[in-house]
C-alpha positions as CSV (number, residue, x, y, z in Angstrom):
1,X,0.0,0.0,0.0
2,X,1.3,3.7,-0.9
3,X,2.4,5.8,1.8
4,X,-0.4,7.9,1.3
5,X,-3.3,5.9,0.9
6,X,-4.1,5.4,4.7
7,X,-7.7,7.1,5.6
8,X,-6.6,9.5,8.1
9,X,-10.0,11.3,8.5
10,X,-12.2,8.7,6.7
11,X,-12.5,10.9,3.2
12,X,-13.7,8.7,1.2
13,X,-15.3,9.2,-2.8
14,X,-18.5,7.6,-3.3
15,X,-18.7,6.5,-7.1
16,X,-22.1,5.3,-7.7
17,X,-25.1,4.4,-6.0
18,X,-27.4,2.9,-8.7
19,X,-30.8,1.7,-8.1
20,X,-32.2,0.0,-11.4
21,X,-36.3,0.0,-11.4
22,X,-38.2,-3.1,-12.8
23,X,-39.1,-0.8,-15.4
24,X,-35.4,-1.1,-16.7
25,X,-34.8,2.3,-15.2
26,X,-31.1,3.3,-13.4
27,X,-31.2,5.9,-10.8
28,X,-27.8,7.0,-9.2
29,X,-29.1,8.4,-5.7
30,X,-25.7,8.5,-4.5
31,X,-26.1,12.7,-3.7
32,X,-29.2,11.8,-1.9
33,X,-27.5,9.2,0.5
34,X,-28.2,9.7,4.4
35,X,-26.1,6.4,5.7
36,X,-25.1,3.4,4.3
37,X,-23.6,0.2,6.3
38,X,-22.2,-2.6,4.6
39,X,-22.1,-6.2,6.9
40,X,-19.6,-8.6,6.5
41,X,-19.4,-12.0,9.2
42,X,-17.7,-15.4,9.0
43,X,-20.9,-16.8,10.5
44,X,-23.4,-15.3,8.0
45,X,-23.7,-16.6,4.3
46,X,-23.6,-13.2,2.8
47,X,-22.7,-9.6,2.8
48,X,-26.1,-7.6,3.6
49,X,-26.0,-3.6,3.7
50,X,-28.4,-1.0,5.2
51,X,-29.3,2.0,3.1
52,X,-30.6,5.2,4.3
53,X,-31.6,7.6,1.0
54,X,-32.9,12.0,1.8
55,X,-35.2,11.8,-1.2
56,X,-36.2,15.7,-1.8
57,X,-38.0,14.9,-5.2
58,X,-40.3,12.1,-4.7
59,X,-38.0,10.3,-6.9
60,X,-38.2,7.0,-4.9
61,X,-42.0,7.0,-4.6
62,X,-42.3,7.6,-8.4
63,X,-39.5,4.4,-8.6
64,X,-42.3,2.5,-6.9
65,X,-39.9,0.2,-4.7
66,X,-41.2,-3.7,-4.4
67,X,-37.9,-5.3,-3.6
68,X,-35.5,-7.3,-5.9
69,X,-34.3,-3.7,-7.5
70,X,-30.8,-4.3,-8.7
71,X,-28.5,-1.8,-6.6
72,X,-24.8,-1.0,-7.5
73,X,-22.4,0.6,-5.1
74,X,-19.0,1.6,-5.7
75,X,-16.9,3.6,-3.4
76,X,-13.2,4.2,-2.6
77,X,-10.3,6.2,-0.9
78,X,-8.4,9.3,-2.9
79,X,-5.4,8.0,-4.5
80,X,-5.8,3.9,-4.1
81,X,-7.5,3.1,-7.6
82,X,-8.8,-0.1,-6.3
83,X,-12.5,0.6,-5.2
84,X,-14.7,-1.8,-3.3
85,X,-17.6,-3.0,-5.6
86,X,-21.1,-4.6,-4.7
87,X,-23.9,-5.6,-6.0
88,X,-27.3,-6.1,-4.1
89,X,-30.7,-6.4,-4.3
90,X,-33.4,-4.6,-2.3
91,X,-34.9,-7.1,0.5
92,X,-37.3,-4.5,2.7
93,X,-37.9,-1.1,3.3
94,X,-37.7,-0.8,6.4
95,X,-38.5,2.7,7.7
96,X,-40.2,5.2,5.9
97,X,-40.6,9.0,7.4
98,X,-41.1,12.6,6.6
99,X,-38.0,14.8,7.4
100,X,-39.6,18.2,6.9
101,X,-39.3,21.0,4.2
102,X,-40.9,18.1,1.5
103,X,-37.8,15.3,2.5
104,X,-38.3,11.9,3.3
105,X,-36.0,9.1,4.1
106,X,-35.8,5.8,3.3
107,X,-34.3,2.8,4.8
108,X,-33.5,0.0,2.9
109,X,-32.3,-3.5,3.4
110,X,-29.7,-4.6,1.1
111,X,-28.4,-8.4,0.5
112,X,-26.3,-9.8,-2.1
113,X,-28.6,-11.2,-5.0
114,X,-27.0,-15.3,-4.5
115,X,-29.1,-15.2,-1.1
116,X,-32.5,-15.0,-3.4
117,X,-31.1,-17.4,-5.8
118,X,-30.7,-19.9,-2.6
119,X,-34.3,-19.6,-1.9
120,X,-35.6,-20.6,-5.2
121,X,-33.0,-23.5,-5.6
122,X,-33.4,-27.4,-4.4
123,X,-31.2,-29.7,-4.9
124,X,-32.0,-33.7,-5.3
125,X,-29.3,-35.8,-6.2
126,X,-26.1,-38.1,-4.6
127,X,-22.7,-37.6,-4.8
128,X,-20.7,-40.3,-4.9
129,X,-16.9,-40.8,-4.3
130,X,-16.3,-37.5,-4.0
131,X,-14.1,-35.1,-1.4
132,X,-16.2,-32.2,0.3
133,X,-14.4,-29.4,-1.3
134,X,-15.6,-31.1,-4.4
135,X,-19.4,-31.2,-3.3
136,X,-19.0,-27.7,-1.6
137,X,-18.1,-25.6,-5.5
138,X,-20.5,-27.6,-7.2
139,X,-23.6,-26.2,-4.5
140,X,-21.8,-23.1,-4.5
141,X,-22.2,-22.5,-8.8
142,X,-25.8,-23.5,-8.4
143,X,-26.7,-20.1,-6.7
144,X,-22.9,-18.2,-7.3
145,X,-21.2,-16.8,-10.2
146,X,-19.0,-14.7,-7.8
147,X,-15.2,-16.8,-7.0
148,X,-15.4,-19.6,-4.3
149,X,-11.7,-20.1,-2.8
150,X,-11.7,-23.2,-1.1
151,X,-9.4,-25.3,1.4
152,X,-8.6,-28.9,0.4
153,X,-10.5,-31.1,2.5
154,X,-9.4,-34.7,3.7
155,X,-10.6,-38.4,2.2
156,X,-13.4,-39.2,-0.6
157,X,-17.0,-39.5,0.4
158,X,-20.7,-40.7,-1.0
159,X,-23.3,-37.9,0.2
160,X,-27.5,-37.7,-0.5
161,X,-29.1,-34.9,-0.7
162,X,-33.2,-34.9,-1.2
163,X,-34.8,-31.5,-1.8
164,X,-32.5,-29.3,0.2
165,X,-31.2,-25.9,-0.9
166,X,-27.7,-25.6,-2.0
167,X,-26.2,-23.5,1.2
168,X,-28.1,-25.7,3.2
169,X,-26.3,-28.4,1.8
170,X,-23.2,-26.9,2.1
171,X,-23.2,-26.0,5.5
172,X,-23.9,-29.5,6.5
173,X,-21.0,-30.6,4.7
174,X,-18.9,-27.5,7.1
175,X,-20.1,-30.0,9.9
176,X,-18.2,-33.2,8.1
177,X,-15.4,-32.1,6.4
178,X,-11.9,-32.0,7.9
179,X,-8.9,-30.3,6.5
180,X,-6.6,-31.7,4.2
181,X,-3.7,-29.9,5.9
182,X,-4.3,-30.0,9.0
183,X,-6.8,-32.2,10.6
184,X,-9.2,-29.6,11.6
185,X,-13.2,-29.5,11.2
186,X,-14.0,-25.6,11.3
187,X,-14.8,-24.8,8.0
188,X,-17.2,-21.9,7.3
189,X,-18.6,-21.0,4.0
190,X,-19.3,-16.9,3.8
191,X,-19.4,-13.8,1.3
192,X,-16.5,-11.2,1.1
193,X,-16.1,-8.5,-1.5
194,X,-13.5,-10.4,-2.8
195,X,-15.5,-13.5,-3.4
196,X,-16.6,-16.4,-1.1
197,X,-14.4,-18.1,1.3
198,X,-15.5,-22.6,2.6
199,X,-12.2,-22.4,4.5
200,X,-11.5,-23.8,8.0
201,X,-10.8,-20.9,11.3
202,X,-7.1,-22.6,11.4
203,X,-5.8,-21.8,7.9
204,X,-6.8,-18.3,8.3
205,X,-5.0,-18.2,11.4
206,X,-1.9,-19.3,9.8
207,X,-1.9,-15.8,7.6
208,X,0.0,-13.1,8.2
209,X,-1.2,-9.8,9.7
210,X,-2.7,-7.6,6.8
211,X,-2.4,-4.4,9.1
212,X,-0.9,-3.9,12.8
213,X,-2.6,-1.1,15.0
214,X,-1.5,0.1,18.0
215,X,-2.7,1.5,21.2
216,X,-0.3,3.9,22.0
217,X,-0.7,7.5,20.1
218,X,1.4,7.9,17.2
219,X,3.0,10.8,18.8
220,X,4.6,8.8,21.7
221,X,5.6,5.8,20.1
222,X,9.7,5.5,19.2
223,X,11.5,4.9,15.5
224,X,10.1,1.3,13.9
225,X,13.8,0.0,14.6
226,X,13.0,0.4,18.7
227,X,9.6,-1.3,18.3
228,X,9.4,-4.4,20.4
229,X,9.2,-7.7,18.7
230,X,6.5,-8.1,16.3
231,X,4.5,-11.6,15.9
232,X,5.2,-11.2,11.5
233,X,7.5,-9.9,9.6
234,X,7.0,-6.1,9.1
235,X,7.7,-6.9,5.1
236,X,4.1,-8.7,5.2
237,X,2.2,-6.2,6.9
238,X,0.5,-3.1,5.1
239,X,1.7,-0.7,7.1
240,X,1.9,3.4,6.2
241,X,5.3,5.3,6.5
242,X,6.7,2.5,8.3
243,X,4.0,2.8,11.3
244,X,1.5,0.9,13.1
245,X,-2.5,2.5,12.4
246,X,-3.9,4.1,15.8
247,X,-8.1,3.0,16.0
248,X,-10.3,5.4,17.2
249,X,-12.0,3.6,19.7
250,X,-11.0,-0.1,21.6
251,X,-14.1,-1.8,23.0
252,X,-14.1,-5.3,25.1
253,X,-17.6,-6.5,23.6
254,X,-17.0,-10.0,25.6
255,X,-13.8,-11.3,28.3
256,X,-14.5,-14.4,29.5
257,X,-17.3,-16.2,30.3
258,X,-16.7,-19.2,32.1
259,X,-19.9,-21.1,32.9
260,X,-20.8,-20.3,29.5
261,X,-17.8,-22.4,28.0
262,X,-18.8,-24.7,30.6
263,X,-22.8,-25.4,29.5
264,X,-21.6,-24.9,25.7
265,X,-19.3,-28.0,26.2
266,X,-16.0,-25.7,25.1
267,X,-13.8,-26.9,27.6
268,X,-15.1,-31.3,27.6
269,X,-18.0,-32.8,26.4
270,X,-18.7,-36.6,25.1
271,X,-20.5,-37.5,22.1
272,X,-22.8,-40.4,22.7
273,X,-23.7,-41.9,19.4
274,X,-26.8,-43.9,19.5
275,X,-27.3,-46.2,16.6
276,X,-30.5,-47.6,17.0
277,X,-31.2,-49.1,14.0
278,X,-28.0,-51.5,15.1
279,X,-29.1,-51.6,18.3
280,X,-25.3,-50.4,19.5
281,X,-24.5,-47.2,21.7
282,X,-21.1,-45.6,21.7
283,X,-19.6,-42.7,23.9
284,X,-16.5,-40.4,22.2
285,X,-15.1,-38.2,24.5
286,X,-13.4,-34.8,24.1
287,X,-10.9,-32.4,25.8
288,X,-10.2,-29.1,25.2
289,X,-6.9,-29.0,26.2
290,X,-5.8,-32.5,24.6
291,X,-7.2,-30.3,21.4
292,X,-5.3,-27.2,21.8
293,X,-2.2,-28.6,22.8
294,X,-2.2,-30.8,19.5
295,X,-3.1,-27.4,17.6
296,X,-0.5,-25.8,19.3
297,X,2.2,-28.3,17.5
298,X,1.0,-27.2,14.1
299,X,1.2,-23.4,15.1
300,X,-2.8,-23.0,14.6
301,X,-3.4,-20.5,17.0
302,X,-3.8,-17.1,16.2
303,X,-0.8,-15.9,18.5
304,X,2.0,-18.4,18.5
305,X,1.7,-19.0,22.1
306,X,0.9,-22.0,24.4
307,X,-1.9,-19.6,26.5
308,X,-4.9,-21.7,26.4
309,X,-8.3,-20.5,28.6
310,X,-6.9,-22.4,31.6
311,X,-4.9,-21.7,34.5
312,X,-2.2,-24.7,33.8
313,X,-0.9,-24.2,37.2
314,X,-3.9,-24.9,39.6
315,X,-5.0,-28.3,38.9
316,X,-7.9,-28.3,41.1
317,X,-9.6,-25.3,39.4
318,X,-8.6,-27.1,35.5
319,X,-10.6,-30.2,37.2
320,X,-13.7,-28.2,37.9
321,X,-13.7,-26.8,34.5
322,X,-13.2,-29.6,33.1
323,X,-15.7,-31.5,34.7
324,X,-19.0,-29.6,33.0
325,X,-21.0,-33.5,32.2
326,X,-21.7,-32.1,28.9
327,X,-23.3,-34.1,26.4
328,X,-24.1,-34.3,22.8
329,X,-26.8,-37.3,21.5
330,X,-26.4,-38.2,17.8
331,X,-27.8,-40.9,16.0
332,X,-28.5,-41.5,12.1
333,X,-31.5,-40.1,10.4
334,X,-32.9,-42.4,8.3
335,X,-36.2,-40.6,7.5
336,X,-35.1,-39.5,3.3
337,X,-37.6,-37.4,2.6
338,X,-36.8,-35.1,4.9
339,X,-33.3,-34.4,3.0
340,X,-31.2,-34.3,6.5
341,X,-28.7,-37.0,6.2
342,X,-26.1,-37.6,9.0
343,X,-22.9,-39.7,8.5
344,X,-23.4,-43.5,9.5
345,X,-19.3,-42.9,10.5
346,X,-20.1,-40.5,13.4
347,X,-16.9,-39.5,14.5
348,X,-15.5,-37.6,17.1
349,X,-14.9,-34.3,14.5
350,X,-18.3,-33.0,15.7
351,X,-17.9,-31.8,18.9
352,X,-14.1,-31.1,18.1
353,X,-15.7,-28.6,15.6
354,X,-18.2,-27.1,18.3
355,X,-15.6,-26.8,20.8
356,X,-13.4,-24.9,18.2
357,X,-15.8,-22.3,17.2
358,X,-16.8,-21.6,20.4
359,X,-12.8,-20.9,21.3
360,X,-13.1,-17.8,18.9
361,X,-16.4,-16.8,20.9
362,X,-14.3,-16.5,24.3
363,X,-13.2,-13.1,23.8
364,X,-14.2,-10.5,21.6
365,X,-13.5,-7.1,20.6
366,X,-15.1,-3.8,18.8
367,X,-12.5,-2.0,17.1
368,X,-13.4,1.2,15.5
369,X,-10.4,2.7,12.6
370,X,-11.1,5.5,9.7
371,X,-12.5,4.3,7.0
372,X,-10.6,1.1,5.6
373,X,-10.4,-1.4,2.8
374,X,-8.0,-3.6,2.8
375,X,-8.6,-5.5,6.1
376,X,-11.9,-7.6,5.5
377,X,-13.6,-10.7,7.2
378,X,-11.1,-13.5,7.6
379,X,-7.9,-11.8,7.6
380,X,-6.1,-11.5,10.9
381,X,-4.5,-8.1,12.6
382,X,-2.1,-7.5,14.7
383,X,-3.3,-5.0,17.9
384,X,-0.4,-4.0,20.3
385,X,-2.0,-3.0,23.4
386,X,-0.2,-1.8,26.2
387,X,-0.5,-1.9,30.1
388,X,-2.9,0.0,32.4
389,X,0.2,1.0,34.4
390,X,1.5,3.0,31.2
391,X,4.8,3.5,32.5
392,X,7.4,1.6,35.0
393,X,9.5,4.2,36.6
394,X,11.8,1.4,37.9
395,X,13.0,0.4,34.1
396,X,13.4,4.0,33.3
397,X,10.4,4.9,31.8
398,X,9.7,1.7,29.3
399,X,6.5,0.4,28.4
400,X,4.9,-2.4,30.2
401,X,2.9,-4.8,27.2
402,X,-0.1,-5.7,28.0
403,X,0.3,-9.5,29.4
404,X,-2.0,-11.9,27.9
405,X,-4.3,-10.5,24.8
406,X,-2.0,-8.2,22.5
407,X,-0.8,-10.0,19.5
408,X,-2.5,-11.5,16.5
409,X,-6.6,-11.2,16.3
410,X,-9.2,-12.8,13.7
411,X,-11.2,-11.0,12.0
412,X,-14.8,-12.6,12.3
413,X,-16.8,-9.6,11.0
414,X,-16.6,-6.1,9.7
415,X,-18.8,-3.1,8.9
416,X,-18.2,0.0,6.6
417,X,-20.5,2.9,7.9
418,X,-20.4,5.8,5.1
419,X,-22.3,9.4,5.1
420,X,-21.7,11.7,2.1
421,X,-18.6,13.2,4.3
422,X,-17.3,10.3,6.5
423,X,-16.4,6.8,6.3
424,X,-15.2,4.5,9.6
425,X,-14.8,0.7,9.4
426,X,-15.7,-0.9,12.8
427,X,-14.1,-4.6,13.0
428,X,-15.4,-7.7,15.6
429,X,-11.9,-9.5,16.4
430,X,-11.6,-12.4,18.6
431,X,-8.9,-14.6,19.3
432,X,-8.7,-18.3,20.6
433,X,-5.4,-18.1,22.8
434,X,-3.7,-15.8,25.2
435,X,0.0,-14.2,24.7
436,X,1.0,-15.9,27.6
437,X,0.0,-18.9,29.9
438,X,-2.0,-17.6,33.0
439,X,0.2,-18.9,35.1
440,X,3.4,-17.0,33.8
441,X,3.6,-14.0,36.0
442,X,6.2,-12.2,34.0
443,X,6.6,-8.5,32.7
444,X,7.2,-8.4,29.1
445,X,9.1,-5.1,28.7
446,X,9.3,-3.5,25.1
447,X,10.1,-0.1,24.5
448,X,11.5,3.1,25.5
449,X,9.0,5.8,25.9
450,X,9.3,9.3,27.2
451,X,9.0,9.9,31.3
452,X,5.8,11.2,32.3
453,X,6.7,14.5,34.5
């Protein structure tokens, strides 16, 4: 990225807003726009936007709006030539109201056009001797033209599917499949502005950083080549002049919730598999920490650490955690009309694959920058934060890092809130480890800063 194409202010230029009637009409309202949010989330099939239009010429009420109106927005920042494109649908209006002085705004609910095309597709048919990633493009080009990048998934399977629409299908496949690479059931199957991703949470932790921001303002922080150790190589990191990108505004949306992870069955559960057409009943336990530490050997955390949710060091507490009776009943569905089809092979990748998503749901945070576009669902960041303490007068005036939670964060969603005059990107990050081991009681020093009088 060119040193000056970072969104200091959130200026942004709004290309189009085109709103094509089902008379074949092409309005481009984009003068008249009040707000406009675009959605983004790792858990959600697709991208889904919020339009708010000032209509001062009763242009909209003479477009007569029913929904399915084509709409095309196109916006950038100065200087980058690479502009962020979509193209929606109108789903709802949902708020209508007089503004005064003859003005009325509208609200409307935008959502990428594949998500209609879902709802009028079923699918009937078998696939046989096939791997997932296989099954997964094939469902995907019944209601997608956009790109689909996928992930390789492991072995060659034989799957029926009877009248079930295409993401349906493909998100029961997310609950099967296991990584080629490495071993992992997480894959989720969502919309970017780049394309679709059916990828699993551990190969996009294994990316670098695509930007690093940092907690302490700009005008404090010493030369790069002072910088404490960073967890990529600076090369791989968009970065501006050199320097880390200061948000706007941190918020801790969720930290920790223990009897949560407990009930959810994050930290052990056992499957019990009940097969009753073979009359035969089998249990498959799990542990969380069995799970993490053999993730930990393939580096498939998000910060290359060994700082699970548990404090290693008090045995007694790790046994009450531990200890939650959780359960999860499967059995085989053998009802084929209904077009829900388990695996005869239950395996234990099923609650593995619940345990792991809910490790991203541990803690959570709202980070508010100027307007950006190249950080977008998936990616990972890097967010320095630094202790409360600020400043340790006894090791002259460094920097005390914040102990367990700066590092490497996922990106799990994103939103892009334009007006006419501003433009702030507000990211959901969450991470699945800590920087440290609870139990390590150790100052990580960094920097030198300058003494506070």
């Amino acid at each position: 990225m060119a040193a000056d194409d970072y969104n200091y202010d959130g200026i942004h230029d709004i290309k189009k807003i085109e709103i094509e009637s089902h008379n074949g009409e092409t309005f481009n309202v984009a003068e008249a726009l009040a707000s406009l949010s675009i959605y983004e989330d790792m858990f959600a099939t697709n991208i889904t936007a919020s339009l708010t239009l000032m209509d001062t010429t009763n242009s909209l009420m003479h477009m007569s709006i029913l929904g399915y109106e084509k709409v095309k927005i196109e916006f950038d920042l100065p200087g980058t030539g690479k502009p962020l494109k979509y193209n929606f649908v109108i789903s709802a209006v949902s708020d209508k109201q007089k503004a005064g002085d003859g003005k009325q705004l509208y609200t409307m609910e935008l959502i990428s056009e594949d998500a209609f095309k879902n709802v009028q597709t079923m699918v009937s048919k078998s696939f046989v001797n096939k791997k997932y990633h296989e099954m997964v493009s094939e469902l995907h080009g019944m209601v997608s033209s956009r790109p689909l990048s996928t992930e390789p998934s492991e072995g060659i399977f034989t799957l029926p599917l009877s009248y079930t629409k295409p993401v349906k299908g493909i998100n029961l496949i997310s609950t099967y499949a296991k990584s080629q690479a490495f071993q992992q059931p997480s894959y989720l199957y969502f919309e970017r502005e780049d394309g679709y991703w059916w990828k699993t949470i551990d190969i996009m932790m294994t990316s670098g950083p695509s930007a690093t921001y940092d907690m302490m303002p700009k005008d404090n922080r010493p030369p790069m080549s002072q910088e404490y150790g960073s967890t990529s190589d600076s090369s791989s990191v968009k970065q501006v002049k050199g320097e880390a990108l200061t948000p706007d505004n941190l918020h801790w949306d969720k930290y920790f919730d223990l009897l949560d992870g407990m009930t959810s069955g994050m930290y052990d559960s056992e499957l019990l598999h009940i097969d009753f057409e073979n009359k035969k009943f089998s249990t498959i336990p799990f542990s969380y920490k069995e799970e993490f530490d053999k993730r930990d050997g393939d580096s498939l955390h998000v910060k290359k650490t060994k700082g699970a949710y548990l404090p290693q060091g008090k045995p007694d507490l790790v046994s009450k955690v531990t200890n939650s009776k959780n359960r999860v009943v499967m059995a085989p569905v053998t009802n084929k009309a209904s077009g829900d089809y388990d695996r005869p092979n239950i395996t234990k990748d099923r609650i593995v694959r619940d345990g792991r998503l809910k490790e991203i749901d541990v803690v959570k945070l709202n980070m508010e920058v100027p307007g950006t576009l190249w950080v977008r669902t998936g990616d990972i960041v890097e967010l320095k934060l630094w202790s409360e303490q600020g400043y340790d007068p006894e090791k002259d005036g460094l920097a005390v890092k914040e102990k367990y939670h700066t590092g490497n964060f996922i990106v799990t969603a994103s939103a892009h809130h334009l007006t006419l005059t501003k433009f702030k990107t507000v990211m959901e990050l969450a991470t699945d480890n800590l920087d440290m081991k609870f139990d390590e009681q150790v100052y990580t020093v960094s920097r030198k800063v300058n003494k506070r009088d």
